[in-house]
C-alpha positions as CSV (number, residue, x, y, z in Angstrom):
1,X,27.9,51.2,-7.4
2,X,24.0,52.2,-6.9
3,X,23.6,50.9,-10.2
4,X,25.1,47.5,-9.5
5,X,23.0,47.2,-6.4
6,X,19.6,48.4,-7.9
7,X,20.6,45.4,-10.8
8,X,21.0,42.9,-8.3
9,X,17.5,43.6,-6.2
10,X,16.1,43.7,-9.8
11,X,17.4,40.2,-10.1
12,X,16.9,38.4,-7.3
13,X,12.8,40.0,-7.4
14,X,12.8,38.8,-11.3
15,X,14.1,34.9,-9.5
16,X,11.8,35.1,-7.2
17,X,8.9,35.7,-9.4
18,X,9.5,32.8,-12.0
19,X,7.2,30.5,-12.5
20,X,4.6,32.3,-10.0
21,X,1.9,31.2,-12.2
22,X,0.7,27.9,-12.2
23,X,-0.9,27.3,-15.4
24,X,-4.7,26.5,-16.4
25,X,-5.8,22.8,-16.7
26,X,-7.8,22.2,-20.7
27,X,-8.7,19.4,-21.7
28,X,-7.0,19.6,-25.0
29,X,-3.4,19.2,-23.5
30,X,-3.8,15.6,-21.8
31,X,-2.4,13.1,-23.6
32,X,-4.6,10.2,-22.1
33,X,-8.1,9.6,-21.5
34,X,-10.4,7.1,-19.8
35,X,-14.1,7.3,-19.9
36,X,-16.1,6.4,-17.1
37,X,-19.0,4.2,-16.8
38,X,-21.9,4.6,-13.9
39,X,-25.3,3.1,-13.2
40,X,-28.2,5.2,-15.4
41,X,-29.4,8.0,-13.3
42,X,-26.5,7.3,-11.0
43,X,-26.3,10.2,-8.2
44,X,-24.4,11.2,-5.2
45,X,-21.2,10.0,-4.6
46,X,-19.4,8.0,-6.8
47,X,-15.9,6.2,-6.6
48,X,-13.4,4.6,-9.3
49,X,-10.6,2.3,-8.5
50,X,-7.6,3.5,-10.8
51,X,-5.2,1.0,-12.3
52,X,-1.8,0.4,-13.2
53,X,-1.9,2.2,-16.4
54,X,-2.9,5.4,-15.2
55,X,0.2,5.3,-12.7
56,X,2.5,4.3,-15.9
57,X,1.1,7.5,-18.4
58,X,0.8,9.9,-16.1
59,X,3.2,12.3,-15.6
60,X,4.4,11.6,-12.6
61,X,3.7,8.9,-10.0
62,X,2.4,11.4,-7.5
63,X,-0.9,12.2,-9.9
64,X,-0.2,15.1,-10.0
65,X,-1.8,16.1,-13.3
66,X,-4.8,13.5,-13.2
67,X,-8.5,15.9,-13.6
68,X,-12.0,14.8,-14.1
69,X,-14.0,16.4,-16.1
70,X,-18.0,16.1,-17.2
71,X,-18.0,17.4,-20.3
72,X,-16.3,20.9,-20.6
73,X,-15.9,21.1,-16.7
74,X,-13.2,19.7,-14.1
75,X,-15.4,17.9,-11.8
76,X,-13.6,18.4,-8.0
77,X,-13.1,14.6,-5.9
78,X,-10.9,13.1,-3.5
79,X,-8.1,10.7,-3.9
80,X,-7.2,8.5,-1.4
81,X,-5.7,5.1,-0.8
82,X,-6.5,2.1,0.7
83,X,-4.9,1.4,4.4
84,X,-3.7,5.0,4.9
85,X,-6.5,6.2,6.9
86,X,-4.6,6.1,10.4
87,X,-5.5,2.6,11.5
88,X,-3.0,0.9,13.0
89,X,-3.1,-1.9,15.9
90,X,-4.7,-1.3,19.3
91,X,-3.1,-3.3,22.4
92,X,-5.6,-5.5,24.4
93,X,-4.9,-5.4,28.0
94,X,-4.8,-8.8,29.6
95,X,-7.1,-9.4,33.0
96,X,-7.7,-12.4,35.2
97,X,-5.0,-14.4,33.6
98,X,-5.5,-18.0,35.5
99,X,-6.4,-21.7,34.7
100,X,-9.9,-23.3,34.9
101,X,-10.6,-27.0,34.2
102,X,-7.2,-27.3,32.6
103,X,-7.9,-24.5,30.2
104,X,-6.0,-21.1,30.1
105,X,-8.5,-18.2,30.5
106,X,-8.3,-15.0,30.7
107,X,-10.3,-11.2,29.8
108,X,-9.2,-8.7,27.2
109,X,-9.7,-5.0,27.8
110,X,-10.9,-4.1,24.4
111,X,-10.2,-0.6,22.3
112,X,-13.2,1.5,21.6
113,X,-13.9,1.0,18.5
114,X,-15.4,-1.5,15.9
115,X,-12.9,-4.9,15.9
116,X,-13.1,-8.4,13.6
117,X,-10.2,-9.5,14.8
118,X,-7.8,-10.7,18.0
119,X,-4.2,-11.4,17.3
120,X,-3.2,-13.7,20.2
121,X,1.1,-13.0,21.7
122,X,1.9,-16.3,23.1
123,X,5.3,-17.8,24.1
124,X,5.0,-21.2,23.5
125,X,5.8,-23.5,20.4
126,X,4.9,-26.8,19.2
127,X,1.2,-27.0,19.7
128,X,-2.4,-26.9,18.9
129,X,-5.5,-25.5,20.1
130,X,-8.7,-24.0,20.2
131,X,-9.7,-20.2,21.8
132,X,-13.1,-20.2,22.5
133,X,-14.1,-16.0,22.8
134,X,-17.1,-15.0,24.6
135,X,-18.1,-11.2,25.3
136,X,-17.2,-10.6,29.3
137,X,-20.7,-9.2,29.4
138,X,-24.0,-10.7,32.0
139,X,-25.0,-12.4,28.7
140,X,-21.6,-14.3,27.7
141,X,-22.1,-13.6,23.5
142,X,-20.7,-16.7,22.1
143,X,-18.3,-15.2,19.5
144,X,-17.2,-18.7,18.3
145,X,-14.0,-21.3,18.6
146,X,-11.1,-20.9,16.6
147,X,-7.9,-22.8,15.9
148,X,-4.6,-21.6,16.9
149,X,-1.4,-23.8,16.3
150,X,2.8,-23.7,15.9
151,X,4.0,-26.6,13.9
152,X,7.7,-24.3,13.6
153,X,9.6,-27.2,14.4
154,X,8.1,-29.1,11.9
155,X,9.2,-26.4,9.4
156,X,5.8,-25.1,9.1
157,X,4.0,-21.9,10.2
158,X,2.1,-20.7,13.3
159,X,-1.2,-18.8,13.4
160,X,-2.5,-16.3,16.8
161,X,-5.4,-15.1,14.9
162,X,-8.6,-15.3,16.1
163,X,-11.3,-13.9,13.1
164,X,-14.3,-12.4,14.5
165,X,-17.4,-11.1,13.3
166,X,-17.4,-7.2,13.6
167,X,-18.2,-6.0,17.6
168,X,-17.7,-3.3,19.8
169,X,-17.8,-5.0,22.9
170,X,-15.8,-4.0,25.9
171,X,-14.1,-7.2,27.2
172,X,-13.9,-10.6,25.6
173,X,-13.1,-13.4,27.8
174,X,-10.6,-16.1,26.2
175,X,-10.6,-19.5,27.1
176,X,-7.5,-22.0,25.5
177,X,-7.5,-25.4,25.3
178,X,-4.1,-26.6,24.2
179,X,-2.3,-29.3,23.4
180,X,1.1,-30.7,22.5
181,X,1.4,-30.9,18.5
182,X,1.7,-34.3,16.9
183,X,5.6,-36.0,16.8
184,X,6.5,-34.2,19.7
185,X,7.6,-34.8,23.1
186,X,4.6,-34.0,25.2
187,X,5.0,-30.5,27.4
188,X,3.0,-28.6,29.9
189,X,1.5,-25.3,28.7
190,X,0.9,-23.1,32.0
191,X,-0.9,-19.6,31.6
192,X,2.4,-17.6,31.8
193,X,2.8,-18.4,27.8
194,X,0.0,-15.1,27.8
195,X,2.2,-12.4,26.4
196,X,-0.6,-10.3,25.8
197,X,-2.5,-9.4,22.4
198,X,-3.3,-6.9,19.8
199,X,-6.1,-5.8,17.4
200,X,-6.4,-4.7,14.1
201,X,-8.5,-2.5,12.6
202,X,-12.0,-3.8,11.5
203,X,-12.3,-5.2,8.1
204,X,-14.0,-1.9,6.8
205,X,-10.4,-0.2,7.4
206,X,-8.0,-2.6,6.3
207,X,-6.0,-3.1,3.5
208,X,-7.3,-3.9,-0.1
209,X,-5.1,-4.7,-3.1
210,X,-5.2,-3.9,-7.1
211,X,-3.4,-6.3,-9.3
212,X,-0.6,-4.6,-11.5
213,X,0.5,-7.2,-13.5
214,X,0.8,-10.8,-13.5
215,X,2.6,-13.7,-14.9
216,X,2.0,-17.6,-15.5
217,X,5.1,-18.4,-16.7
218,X,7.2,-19.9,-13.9
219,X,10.6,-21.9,-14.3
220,X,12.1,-24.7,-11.4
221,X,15.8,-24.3,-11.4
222,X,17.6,-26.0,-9.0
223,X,16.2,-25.9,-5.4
224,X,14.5,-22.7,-6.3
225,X,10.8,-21.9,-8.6
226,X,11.8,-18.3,-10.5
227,X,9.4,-16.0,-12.0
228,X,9.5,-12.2,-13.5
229,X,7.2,-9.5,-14.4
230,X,8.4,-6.3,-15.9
231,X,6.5,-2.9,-14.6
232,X,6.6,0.3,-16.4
233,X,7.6,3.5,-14.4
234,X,5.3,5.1,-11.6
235,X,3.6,2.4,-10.8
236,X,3.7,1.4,-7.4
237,X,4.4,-2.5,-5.7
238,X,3.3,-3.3,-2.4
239,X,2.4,-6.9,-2.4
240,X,3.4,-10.0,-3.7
241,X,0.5,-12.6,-4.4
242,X,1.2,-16.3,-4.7
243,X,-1.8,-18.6,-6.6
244,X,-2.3,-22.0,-5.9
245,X,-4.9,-24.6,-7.7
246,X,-8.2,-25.2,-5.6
247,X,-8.1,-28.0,-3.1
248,X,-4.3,-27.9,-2.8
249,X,-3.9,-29.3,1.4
250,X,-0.1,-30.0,1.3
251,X,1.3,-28.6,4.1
252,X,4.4,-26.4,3.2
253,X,6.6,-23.7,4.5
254,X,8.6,-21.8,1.8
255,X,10.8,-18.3,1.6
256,X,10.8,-16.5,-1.0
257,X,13.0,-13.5,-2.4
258,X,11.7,-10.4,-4.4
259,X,14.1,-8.2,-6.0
260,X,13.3,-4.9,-8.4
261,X,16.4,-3.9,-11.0
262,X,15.4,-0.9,-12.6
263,X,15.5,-0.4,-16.1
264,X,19.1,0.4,-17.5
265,X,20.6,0.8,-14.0
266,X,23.9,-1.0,-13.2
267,X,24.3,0.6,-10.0
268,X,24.0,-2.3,-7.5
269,X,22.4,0.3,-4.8
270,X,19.3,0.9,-6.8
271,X,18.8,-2.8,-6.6
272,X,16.2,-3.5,-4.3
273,X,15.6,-7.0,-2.2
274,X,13.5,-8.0,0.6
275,X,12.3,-11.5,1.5
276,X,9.5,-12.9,2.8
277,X,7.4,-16.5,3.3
278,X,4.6,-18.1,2.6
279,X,2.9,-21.0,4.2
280,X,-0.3,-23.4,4.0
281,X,-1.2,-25.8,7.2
282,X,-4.3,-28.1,6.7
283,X,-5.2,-30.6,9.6
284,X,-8.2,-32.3,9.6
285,X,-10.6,-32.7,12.3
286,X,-8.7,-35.0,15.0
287,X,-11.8,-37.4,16.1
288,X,-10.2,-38.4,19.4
289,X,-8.8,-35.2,21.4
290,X,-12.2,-33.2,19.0
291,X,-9.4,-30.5,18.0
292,X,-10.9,-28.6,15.2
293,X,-9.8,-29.1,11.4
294,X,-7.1,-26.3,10.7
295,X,-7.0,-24.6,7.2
296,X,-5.0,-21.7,7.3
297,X,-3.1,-20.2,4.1
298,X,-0.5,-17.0,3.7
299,X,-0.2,-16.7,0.2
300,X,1.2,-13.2,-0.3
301,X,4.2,-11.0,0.8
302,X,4.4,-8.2,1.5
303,X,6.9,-6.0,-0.5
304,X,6.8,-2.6,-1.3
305,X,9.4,-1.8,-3.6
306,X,10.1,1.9,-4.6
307,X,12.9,1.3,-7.7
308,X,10.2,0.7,-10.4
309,X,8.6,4.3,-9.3
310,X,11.6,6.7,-11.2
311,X,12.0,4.3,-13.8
312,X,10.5,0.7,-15.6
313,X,11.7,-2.5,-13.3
314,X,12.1,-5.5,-13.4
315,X,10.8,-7.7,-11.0
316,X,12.4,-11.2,-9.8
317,X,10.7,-13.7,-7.7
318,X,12.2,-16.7,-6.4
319,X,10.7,-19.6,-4.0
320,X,13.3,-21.4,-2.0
321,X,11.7,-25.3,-2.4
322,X,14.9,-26.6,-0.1
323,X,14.8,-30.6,-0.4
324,X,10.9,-30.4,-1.4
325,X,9.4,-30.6,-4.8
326,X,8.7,-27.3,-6.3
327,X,4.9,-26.5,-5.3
328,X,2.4,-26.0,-8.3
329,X,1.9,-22.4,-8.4
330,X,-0.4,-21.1,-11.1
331,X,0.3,-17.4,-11.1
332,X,2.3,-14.8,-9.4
333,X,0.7,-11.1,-8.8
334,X,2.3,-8.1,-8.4
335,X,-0.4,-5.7,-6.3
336,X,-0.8,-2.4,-5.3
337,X,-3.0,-0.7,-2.3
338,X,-6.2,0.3,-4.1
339,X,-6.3,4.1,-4.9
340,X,-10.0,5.4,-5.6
341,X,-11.0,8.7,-6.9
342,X,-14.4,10.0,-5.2
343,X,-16.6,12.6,-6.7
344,X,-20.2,14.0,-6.9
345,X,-22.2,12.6,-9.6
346,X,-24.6,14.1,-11.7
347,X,-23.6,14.1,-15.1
348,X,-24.4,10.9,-17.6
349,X,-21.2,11.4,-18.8
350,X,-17.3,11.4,-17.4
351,X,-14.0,11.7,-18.6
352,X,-10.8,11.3,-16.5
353,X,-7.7,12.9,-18.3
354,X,-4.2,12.7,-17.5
355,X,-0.1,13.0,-18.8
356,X,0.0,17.2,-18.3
357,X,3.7,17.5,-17.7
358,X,3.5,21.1,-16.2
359,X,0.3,20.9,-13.6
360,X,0.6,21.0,-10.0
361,X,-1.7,19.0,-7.8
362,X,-5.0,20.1,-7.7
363,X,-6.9,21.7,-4.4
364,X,-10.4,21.3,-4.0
365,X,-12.3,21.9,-1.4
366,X,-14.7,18.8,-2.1
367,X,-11.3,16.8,-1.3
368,X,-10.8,19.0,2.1
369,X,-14.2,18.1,3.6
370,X,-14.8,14.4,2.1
371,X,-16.8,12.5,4.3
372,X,-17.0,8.5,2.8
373,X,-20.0,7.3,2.1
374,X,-20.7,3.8,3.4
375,X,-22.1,2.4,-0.2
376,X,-21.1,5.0,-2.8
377,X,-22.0,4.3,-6.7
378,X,-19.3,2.4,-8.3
379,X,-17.8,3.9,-11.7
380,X,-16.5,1.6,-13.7
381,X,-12.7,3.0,-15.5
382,X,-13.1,2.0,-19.4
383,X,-9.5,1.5,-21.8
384,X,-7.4,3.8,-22.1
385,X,-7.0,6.0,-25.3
386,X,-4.9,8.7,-26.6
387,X,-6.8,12.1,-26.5
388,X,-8.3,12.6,-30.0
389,X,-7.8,16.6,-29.3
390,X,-4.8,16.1,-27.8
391,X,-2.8,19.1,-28.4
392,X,0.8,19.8,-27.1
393,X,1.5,23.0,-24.7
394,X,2.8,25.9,-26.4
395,X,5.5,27.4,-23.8
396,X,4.2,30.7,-23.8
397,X,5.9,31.7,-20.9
398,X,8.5,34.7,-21.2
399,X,12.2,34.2,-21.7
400,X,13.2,34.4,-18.1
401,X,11.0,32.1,-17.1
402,X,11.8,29.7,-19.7
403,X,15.6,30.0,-18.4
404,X,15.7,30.9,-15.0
405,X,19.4,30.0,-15.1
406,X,20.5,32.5,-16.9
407,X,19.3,34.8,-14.1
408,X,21.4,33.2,-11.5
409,X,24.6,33.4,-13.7
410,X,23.8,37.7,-14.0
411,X,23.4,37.8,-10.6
412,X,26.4,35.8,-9.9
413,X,28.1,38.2,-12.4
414,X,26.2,41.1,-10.5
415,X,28.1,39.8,-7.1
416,X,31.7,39.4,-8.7
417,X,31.3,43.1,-10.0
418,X,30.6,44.2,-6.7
419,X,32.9,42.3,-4.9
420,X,35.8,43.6,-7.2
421,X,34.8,47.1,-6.5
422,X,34.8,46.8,-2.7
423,X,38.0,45.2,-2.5
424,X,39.6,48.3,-5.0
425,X,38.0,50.4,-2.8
426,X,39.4,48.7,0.4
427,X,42.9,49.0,-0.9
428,X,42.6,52.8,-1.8
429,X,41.8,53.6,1.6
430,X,44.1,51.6,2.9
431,X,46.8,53.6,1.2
């Protein structure tokens, strides 16, 4: 009995011990490699976008086992990607909402922080218009005029968005001068539309995109324009990109429908789809009421789409045309949020190394106190190639480890044992 309970601590200690060493990062047991380029003499920090083939050769889509090294030494950096820093949209309170010489005015209580942009909530449809933005300060900055319109019920898009250069003042004070969209029945538009307004972050923290992959060839069939790109596993899809020639002004309001099938998956629930539009509006200047030429263009979805990330997908786009002719798109892009690796330089020479099955994530302290710098050297990532040195990973661990299983079926044959000889001994006493 004190045997059988002295085998099973010994067990359970030998389970919890597997695997308790992580294993050392060399060079020689990467299967990929990418050489990076920098300025002669470059120093201080340096940053490299990574691209879609380092997501589909590594050996996981986490990164896990991506290192840097300059010559014989890992080189500590940070990754990071684009967007995920925290910045999300700030409210901007609405003040002195009222009318003056016909036009809606009113003040916005700005966040504290660096802005470049006003997104404008208004309930009202079927117009056009111009917000003039001035800073609410003893000088009144001029900021600029910019069109806003909704042409929805003309089966086109709308557009709140008022594009400014980068400030940090307080208050802005908003003044609208709107009118009733052309083929419509004319309508008053009082200051209660003012819903209120939000801000994204400044340009410096939003969003910026790498292409994956791409594709030209594009098919009408029926009512809808079809395209598909395949994308190996790990690699990540966030966006959908839409191309269209230069100096295309046709105004046009389209869905369209992106679906990811993974690779030799019949399971309709690892299908994914999401849908998503995109638009173009282009007025020109209207010489009698002076409204403002209108260009605006969303030529992109967003889509982030997780099936391609266990396994290769396919990806299926399709453009609902309805009763219009297909338009002439040129390209469709699949994109990702840019990922960047940061790191000190001061070596002529880098290397950046990846597909080790068995590493963990690395921890560097570099990466624990990264501070970005505002202009950091750009390193260029060169093509990939298979490690010349490459050498596969002898598992030189010891048996146990090797087969943890076989350590949970003894101890499981452990527990039987004991739990036969309790309940024999429970039945002899109870004699």
């Amino acid at each position: 009995m004190k045997f059988a309970f002295a085998l099973a601590s010994a067990l359970l200690f030998q389970i919890a011990n597997v695997s308790s060493n992580d294993p050392t990062p060399e060079p020689q047991h990467f299967r990929y490699q990418r050489a990076l380029t920098l300025p002669a003499d470059a120093r201080g920090q340096a940053c490299a976008i990574l691209d879609a083939d380092v997501f589909a050769h590594a050996a996981s889509e986490s990164l896990n086992d991506l290192r840097l090294y300059a010559g014989p030494h890992e080189t500590p950096f940070n990754f990071s990607i684009s967007g995920t820093q925290g910045a999300e949209d700030d409210p901007a309170p609405v003040r002195n909402l009222g009318l003056t010489h016909g036009d809606i005015t009113f003040d916005l209580a700005m966040p504290a922080r660096p802005y470049s942009a006003v997104l404008l909530d208004l309930d009202a449809r079927d117009f056009l218009g111009t917000a003039h933005v001035t800073a609410a300060n003893a000088e009144g900055t001029d900021l600029g005029t910019f069109a806003i319109f909704d042409l929805t019920s003309q089966h086109l898009s709308r557009s709140m968005m008022l594009p400014l250069q980068e400030s940090t003042f307080p208050e802005l004070h908003i003044a609208l001068h709107l009118t009733a969209a052309p083929n419509v029945t004319p309508h008053a538009l009082s200051p209660t539309i003012v819903r209120g307004a939000t801000v994204p972050p400044s340009r410096e923290a939003q969003t910026l995109y790498t292409i994956v992959a791409s594709t030209s060839s594009l098919t009408n069939r029926g009512r809808q324009t079809m395209a598909s790109i395949h994308v190996p596993a790990h690699v990540p899809i966030e966006r959908v990109s839409f191309t269209l020639p230069a100096g295309f002004v046709k105004n046009f309001f389209r869905n369209a429908t992106i679906t990811a099938t993974p690779d030799n998956n019949r399971d309709a629930a690892a299908v994914e789809s999401l849908t998503g539009n995109i638009s173009h509006v282009h007025l020109p200047q209207n010489p009698t009421t002076g409204e403002p030429a209108i260009d605006a263009a969303q030529q992109s979805v967003d889509a982030v789409l997780g099936a391609n990330l266990r396994t290769g997908a396919t990806v299926h786009i399709a453009i609902d045309n309805g009763d219009d002719p297909p338009l002439p798109i040129t390209s469709v892009q699949l994109q990702m949020r840019q990922r960047n690796i940061c790191f000190e330089a001061s070596s002529p020479g880098y290397m950046l190394l990846y597909n080790d099955p068995v590493l963990r994530a690395p921890v560097y302290d570099y990466a624990r106190l990264f501070v970005p710098s505002v202009k950091p050297v750009i390193a260029i990532l060169n093509p990939e190639h298979v490690n010349a040195s490459f050498q596969a990973r002898r598992d030189g661990r010891p048996y146990s480890e090797r087969h943890p299983e076989l350590l949970w079926i003894a101890l499981l044959g452990v527990i039987v044992v004991l739990a036969s000889i309790a309940l024999r001994s429970s039945r002899t006493h109870g004699v």
